[in-house]
N, C-alpha and C positions, 0 to 999 in steps of 0.2 A: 546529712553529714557527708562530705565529701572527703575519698582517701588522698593521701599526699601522695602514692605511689600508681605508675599507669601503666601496669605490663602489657597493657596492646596499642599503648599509642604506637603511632604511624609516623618513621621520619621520612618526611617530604621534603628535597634539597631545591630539586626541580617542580614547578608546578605545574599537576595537570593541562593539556592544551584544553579550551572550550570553547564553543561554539560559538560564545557571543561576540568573542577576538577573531571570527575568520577573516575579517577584513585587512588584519597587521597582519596575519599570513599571507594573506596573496601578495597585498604590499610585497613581503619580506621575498616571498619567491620570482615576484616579475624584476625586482630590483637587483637581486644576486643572479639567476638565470638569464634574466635580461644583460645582463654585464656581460657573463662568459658565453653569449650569444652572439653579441655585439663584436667579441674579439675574435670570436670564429668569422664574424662575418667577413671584419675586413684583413684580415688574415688572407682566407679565401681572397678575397676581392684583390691584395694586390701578388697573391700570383696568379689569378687571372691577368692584371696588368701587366705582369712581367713575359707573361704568354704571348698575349698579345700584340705588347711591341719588341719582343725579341723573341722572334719562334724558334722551331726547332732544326736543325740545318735540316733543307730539304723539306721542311714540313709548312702547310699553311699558315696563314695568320690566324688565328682565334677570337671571336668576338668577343664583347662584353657583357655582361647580363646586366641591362639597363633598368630593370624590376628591381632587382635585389640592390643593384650601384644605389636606386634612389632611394630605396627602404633605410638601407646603411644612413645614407646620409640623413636623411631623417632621426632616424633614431640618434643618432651621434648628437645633432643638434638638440633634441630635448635632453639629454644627458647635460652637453654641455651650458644650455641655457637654465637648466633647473639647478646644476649642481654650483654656477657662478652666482644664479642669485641667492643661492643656499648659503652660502660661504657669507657671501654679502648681508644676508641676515644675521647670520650668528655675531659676524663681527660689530654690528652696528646695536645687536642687543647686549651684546658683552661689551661693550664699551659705556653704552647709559646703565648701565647696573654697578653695584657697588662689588669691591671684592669681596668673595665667598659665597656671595648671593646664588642660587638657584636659578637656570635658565629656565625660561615661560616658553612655552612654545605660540608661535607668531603667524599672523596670515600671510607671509611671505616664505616660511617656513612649511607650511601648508601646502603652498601652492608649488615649492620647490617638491615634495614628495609627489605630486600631481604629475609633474616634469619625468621626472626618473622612475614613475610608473608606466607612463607612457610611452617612453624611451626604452625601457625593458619589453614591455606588451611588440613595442612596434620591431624588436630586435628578434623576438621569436619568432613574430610573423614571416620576417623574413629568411628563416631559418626553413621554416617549415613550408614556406611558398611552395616548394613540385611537388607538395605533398599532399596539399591545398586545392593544386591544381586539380590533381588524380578525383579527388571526393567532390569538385566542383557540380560533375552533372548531377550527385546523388543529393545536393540542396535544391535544387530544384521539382516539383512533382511531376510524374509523369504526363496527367493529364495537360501541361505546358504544349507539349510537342506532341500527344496522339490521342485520336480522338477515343477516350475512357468512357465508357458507361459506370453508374455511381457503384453498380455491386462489384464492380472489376476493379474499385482502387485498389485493395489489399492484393489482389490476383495479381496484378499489374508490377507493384512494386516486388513484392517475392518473386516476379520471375524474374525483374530485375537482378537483384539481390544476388539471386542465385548463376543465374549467366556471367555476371562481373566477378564472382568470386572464383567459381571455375576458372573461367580463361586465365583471368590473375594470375592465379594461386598455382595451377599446374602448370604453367610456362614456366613462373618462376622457379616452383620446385625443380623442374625437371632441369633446369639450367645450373641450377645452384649443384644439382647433387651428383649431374653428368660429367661436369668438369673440376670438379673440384679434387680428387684422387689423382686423375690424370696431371692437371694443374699441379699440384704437390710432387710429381715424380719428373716432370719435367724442370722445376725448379730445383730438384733435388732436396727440399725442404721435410722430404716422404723418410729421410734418412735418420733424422731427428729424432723420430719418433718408432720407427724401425730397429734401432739399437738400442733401445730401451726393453726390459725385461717383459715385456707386452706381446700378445699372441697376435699373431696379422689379423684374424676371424674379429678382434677386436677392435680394429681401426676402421671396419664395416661397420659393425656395429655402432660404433663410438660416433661416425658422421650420419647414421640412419637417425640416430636419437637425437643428434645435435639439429637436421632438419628436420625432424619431426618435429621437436617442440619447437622450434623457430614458427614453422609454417601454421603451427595448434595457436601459438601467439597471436599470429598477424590473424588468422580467421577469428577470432573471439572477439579480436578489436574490429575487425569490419563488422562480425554481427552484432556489436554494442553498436554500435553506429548508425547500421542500418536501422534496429531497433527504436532508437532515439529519433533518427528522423519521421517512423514510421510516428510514432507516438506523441509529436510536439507539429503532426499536421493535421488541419479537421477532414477526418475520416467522415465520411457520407453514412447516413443511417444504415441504408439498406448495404451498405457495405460493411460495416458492422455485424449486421444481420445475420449476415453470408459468411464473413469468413474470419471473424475477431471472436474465434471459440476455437474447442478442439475438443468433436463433435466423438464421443465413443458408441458407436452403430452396432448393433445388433443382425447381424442378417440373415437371413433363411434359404432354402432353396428355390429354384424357380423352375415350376414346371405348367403345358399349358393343358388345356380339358376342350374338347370341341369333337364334332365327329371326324371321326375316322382314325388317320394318326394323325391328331393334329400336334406339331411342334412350333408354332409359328411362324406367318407366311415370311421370305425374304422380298424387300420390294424392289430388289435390285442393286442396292446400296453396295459400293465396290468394301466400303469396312462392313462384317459383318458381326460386328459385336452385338445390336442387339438383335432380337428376333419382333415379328408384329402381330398384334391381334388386330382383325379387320375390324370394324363399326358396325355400330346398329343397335338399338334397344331389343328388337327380338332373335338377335343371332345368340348362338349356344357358348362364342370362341370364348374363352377364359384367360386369363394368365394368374398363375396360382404361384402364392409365395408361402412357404410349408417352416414353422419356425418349432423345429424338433424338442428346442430347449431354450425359453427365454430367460432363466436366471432365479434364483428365488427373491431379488431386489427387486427385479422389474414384477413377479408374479404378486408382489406385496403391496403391490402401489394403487392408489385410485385410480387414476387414466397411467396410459403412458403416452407418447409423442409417438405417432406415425411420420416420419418424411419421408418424399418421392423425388425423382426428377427423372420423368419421362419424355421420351421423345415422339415427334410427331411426322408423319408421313400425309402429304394432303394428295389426294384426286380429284378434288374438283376444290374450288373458291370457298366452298361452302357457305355459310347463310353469315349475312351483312351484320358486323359490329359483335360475332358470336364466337363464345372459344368451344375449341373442343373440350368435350364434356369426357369423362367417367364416372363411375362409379363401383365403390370399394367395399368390398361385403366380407366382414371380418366376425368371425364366428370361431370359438375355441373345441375342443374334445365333445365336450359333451353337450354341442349347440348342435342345431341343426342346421345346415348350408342355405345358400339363398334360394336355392330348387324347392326346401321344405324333407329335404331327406331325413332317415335317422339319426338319432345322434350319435358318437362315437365314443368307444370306452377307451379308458387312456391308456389299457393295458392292449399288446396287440396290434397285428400290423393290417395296413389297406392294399387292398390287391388294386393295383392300377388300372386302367381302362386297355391300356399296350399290353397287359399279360405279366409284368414283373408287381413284387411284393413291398412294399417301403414302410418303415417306422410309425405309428400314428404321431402327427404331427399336433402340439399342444397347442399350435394356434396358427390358423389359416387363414390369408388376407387372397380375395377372389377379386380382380378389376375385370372391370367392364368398360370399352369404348361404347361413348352412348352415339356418338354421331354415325351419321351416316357417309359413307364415301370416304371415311377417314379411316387410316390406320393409326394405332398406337406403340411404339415401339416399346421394349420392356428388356433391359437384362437385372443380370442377381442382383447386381448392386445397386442396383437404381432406386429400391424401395429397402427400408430402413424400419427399426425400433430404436430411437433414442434410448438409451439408457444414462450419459452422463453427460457432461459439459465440463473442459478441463481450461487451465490456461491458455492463452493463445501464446502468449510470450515463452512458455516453456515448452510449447511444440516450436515454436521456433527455433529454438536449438535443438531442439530432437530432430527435426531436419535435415537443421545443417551435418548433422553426422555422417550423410553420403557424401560432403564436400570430402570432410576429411577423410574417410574412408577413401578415396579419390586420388586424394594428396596422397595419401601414406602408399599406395601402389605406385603413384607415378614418381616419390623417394625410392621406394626398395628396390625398382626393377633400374632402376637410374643406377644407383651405388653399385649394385651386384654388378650390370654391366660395365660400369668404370673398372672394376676389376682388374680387367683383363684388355679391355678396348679406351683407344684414346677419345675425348671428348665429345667430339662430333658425331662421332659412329654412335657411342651409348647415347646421346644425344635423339640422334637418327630413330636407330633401334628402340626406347622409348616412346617417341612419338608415334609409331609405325605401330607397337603391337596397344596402346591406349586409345590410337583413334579408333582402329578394328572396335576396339572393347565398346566401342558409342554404336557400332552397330553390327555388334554379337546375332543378335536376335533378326536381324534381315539376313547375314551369312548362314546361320543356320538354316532358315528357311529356304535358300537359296541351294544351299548341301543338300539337307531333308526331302526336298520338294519329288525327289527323282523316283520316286516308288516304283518296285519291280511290277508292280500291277499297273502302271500307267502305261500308253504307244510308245512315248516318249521318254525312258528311265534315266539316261543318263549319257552324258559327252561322246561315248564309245560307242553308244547305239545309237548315236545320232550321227557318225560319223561313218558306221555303216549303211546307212538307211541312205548319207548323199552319194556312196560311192556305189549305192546298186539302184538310183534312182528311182527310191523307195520314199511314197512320202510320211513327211515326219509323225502325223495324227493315225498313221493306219496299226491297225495291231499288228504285233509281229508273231512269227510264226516258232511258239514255244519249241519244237523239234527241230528249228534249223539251226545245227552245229556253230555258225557264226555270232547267231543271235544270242547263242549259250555262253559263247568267250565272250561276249563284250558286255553282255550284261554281266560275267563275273569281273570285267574289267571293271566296270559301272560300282559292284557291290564293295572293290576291293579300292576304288576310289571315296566313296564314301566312306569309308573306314579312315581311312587315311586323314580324310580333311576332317573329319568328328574329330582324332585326336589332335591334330593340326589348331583348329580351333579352343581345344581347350586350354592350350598354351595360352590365350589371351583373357587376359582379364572381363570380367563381365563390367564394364565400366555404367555402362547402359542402364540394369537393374540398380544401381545404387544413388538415387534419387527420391525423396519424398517432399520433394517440390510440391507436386497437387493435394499432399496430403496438406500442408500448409499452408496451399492457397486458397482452397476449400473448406479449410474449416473444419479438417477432421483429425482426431487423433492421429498419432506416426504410433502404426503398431509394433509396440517393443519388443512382439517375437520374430516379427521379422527381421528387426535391426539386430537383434542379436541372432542370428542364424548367419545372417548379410556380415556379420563382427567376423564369426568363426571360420568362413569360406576366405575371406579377406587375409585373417592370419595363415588356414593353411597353405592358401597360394602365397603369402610372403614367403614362408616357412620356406620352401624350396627354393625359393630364389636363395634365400640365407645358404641353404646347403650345395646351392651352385656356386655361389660366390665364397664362400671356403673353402671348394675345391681350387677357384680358379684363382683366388690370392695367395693360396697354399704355392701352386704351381709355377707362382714367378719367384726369381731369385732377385734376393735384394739388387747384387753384381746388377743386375741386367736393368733395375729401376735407376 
């Protein structure tokens, strides 16, 4: 039995949009946008004309943009071809129809919406042509123009990715947000908003956020972008393999066991990141990876995933069609090693071979180079315990977070500076203390390097050392009175440039580019450690630029 009455019906005036209608949506959008496209265009178009053939006194002629003149006219003509046969239909089907009759829709009719879709499509395009332009190389794949091995496509395009979005992104900010303050006070337009009940500290603020999220905007749509292309190319297996994860590693210490002190030999290599174990089945050299705490999910598991990526040092050719061998001797607490020693209790620490004490480690992975005449290179991070596998698409934007992170430095120090200094200089003055920031970590080393312990310590004692015709490598003589002033000269110079440098942004650390091109998790305590440095060196800028917007008088803007 059905009630007469429906207290939860649903009035519905407007009906739901669905899915199965997207095609009268696009229609509907390329045909209205396509119109108010079209009138921009030649809007645009004839005062370019007007430019053109009447310049400006004293100014050159102006060309014409012959891309967009043809697109226009293109587009114009299917507008006007669809929309005359359109007309031309209706009236020739309202005329054979009787009055009051209902209009049928017609294969001339048809083909007129065909027309004015096309027309709209071809008027956007023309719209968005130098925009087109810009993301042309990015429809292309790289391996077109260099020569790609299969595991390096992903590598390849994220470094892409990531170089185009930098340079982009921080010219543009830095342009946008250097002259823009300035721009306003020379135009006097700064006055508008000046005599309004608003604190100055807020019109900093108010353009830091307005390019902040401008600039968050345009990065999201490049990295949708990028993303899309990445994802709509065929990506190679072994490139897959490699770097279409986001790989969360486990890692251990690394220390090595061989007679004497062995720490691993150097083979001269000017980087010396990693260290080497020599070759041979019956040599003693080790490289020991000591895993204190793997987890109680990893301790839970049947296997777990070992990965490595070692490097190799050769001294001879070695043997025809053969790789260098190792082997991996992975034994827990209370295993015994590959020697056959006792086993170890998990409580309690191992006195080392060097004389110090360390933690008993829950699990110990031992390699071995089995070749002979070959070295093995090894650092911490080279060997791994797989514990998860995450999105790759979502380390993908956890990446891009040192763009931004980027951005938003080369916005705040921009604004702060506009301040107080006209365009160019803030301009100047950002560029100068952001590009340092790219190579923080060589200046330091370059400060650092001068140690009181070395012949050589520092500018001052090296400039004593040519005026007493002293050479530069000899040791100098701790009691002599001269060598004492310049090496405080040396110490009280380094003081100087440590603070000197902290003035610059660490622009250099804020990259997890290889974390993404690799295939490895972007670890989130270091982005948020990398967040909170970011803010408090904004922080100061804000309280330098409220003193120095504080300290001009409107009169004088």
């Amino acid at each position: 039995m059905m009630s007469g009455s429906l207290p939860f019906a649903l009035v519905v005036e407007t009906p739901p949009m669905q899915t199965s209608e997207w095609w009268i949506y696009v229609q509907t959008f390329l045909q209205d946008a396509g119109a108010f496209a079209l009138l921009g265009l030649w809007l645009w178009l004839l005062f370019s004309f007007a430019r053109a053939f009447v310049p400006a006194a004293g100014g050159p002629r102006r060309g014409i943009p012959v891309l967009v003149l043809a697109v226009a006219v293109a587009a114009l003509a299917l507008y006007a071809i669809g929309g005359i046969s359109g007309l031309l239909a209706y009236y020739s089907q309202r005329a054979a129809q009787p009055p009051g009759a209902s209009m049928s829709d017609t294969t001339s009719r048809k083909w007129y919406f065909m027309m004015m879709n096309a027309g709209g499509a071809l008027a956007l395009l023309g719209v968005f042509i130098p925009f087109l332009i810009l993301l042309l190389p990015a429809l292309f794949p790289p391996s077109w123009f260099l020569q790609v091995k299969p595991e390096d496509q992903i590598r390849i395009n994220v470094a892409l990715v990531h170089f185009g979005a930098n340079a982009v992104l921080l010219l543009a900010a830095a342009a946008l947000a250097a002259f823009s303050i300035p721009a306003d006070i020379r135009n006097q337009t700064i006055h508008t908003i000046v005599t309004k009940p608003v604190e100055k500290f807020e019109i900093v603020i108010g353009r830091f956020l307005g390019y902040a999220g401008l600039t968050t905007g345009v990065l999201l749509a490049v990295l949708a972008f990028a993303l899309l292309m990445i994802a709509s190319t065929r990506i190679e297996p072994e490139a897959k393999d490699e770097s279409m994860k986001a790989r969360q590693p486990v890692y251990g210490d690394l220390d090595f066991r061989g007679p004497g002190n062995f720490q691993g030999e150097s083979v001269g290599r000017e980087w010396e990141y990693r260290r080497y174990v020599p070759g041979g089945l019956a040599n003693p050299f080790r490289a020991l990876y000591y895993f204190n705490d793997v987890g109680e999910k990893l301790a839970k598991r049947d296997w777990v995933d070992c990965e490595f990526d070692f490097d190799i040092f050769r001294t001879t050719k070695g043997e025809e069609n053969k790789a260098v061998e190792c082997t991996f001797f992975v034994y827990t607490h209370q295993a015994t090693d590959e020697s056959g020693g006792p086993s170890r209790s998990v409580v309690g620490t191992v006195v080392h071979p060097r004389g110090f004490s360390r933690p008993t480690p829950r699990l110990t992975v031992a390699v071995r180079c089995d070749s002979n005449t070959q070295f093995l290179g090894v650092a911490k991070y080279d060997l791994y315990l797989l514990a998860t596998e995450g999105s790759f698409y979502q380390n993908f934007f956890k990446g891009a977070i040192g763009i931004w992170m980027r951005v938003m430095l080369v916005i705040g120090i921009a604004v702060a500076c506009s301040t107080y200094l006209n365009g160019v200089i803030s301009m100047i003055v950002t560029a100068v203390l952001t590009g340092l920031g790219f190579f923080k970590s060589t200046i330091m080393m370059m400060v650092l390097m001068f140690a009181s312990d070395m012949p050589n310590p520092g500018p001052f004692d090296s400039v004593r050392k040519l005026m007493n015709n002293e050479s530069l490598g000899m040791q100098p003589d701790p009691m002599n009175p001269t060598h004492q002033v310049a090496a405080a000269a040396d110490e009280a110079f380094r003081w100087i440039m440590r603070r000197v440098i902290s003035a610059v942004p660490d622009m250099e650390r804020l990259t997890w580019r290889d974390y993404v091109a690799d295939g490895f998790n972007v670890p989130g305590e270091d982005v948020f450690w990398n967040f909170l440095g970011v803010v408090g060196y904004l922080s100061l800028w804000a309280a330098l630029s409220h003193y120095l917007i504080k300290w001009r008088e409107v009169a004088t803007w």
